[in-house]
C-alpha positions, -999 to 999 in steps of 0.1 A, spaced: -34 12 639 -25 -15 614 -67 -24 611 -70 14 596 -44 10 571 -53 -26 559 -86 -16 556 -78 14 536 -55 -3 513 -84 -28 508 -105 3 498 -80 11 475 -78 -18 463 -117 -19 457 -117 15 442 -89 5 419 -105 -27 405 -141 -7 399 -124 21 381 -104 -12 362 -137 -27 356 -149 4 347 -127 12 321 -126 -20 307 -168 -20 303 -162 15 286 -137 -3 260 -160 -29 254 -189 -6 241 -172 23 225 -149 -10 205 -187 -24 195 -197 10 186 -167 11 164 -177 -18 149 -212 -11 140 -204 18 121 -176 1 97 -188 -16 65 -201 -52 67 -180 -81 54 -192 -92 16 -207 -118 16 -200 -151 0 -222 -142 -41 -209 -109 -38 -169 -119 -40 -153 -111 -70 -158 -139 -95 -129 -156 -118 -134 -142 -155 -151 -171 -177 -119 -176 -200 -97 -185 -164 -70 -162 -147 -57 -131 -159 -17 -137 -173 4 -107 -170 7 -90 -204 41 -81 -216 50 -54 -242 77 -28 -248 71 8 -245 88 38 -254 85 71 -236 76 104 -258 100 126 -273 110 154 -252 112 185 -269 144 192 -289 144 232 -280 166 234 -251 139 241 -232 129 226 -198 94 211 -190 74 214 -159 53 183 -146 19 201 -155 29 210 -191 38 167 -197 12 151 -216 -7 132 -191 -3 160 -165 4 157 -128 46 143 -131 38 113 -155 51 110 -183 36 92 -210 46 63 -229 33 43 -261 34 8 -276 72 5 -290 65 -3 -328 87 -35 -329 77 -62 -299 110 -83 -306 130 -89 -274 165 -85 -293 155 -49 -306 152 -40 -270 181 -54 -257 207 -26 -242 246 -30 -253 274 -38 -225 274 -9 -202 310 -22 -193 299 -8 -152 300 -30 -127 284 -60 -128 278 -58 -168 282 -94 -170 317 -91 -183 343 -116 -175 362 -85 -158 397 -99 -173 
């Protein structure tokens, strides 16, 4: 009695490391089909190239939003200038730092001395 059930437990055990196998083969191929249909890595001339006059700095300026209307009236995102819930914004006439400064809030955190 204990040859039958060894030796089906070792059938199991066969049948269980096939279907494994099996499974495992079937990975393998669909993850290579995968792969052949994705784009190719660029290769090495066709990487972006540093502009001629060196790195791009970050460019600083002060904007100012547009004027809503005055009327009373209430705006919807499509009816904004740029469309789509953006509002638009243009170069602030004067690019001095202290123009732009905002005046003591007096919240929290201000910068106060909080006497």
């Amino acid at each position: 009695m204990e040859i039958a059930v060894s030796s089906t437990a070792a059938l199991l055990m066969w049948i269980a490391g096939l279907i494994v196998v099996g499974v495992l083969l079937g990975a393998f191929y669909w993850g290579r089909r995968v792969q052949a249909r994705e784009t190719r890595t660029p290769r090495p001339e066709e990487q972006p190239k540093r502009p001629y006059d060196g790195p791009v700095r970050e460019e600083r300026e002060y904007r100012e939003p547009d004027e809503m209307p005055q009327d009373g009236g209430r705006l919807t995102p499509h009816e904004l200038k740029e469309g789509y819930g953006t509002s638009s914004t243009h170069r602030s006439p004067s690019q001095d730092p202290e123009d732009h400064r905002k005046g003591d809030g007096g919240s929290f955190g201000s910068g106060g001395l909080g006497s």
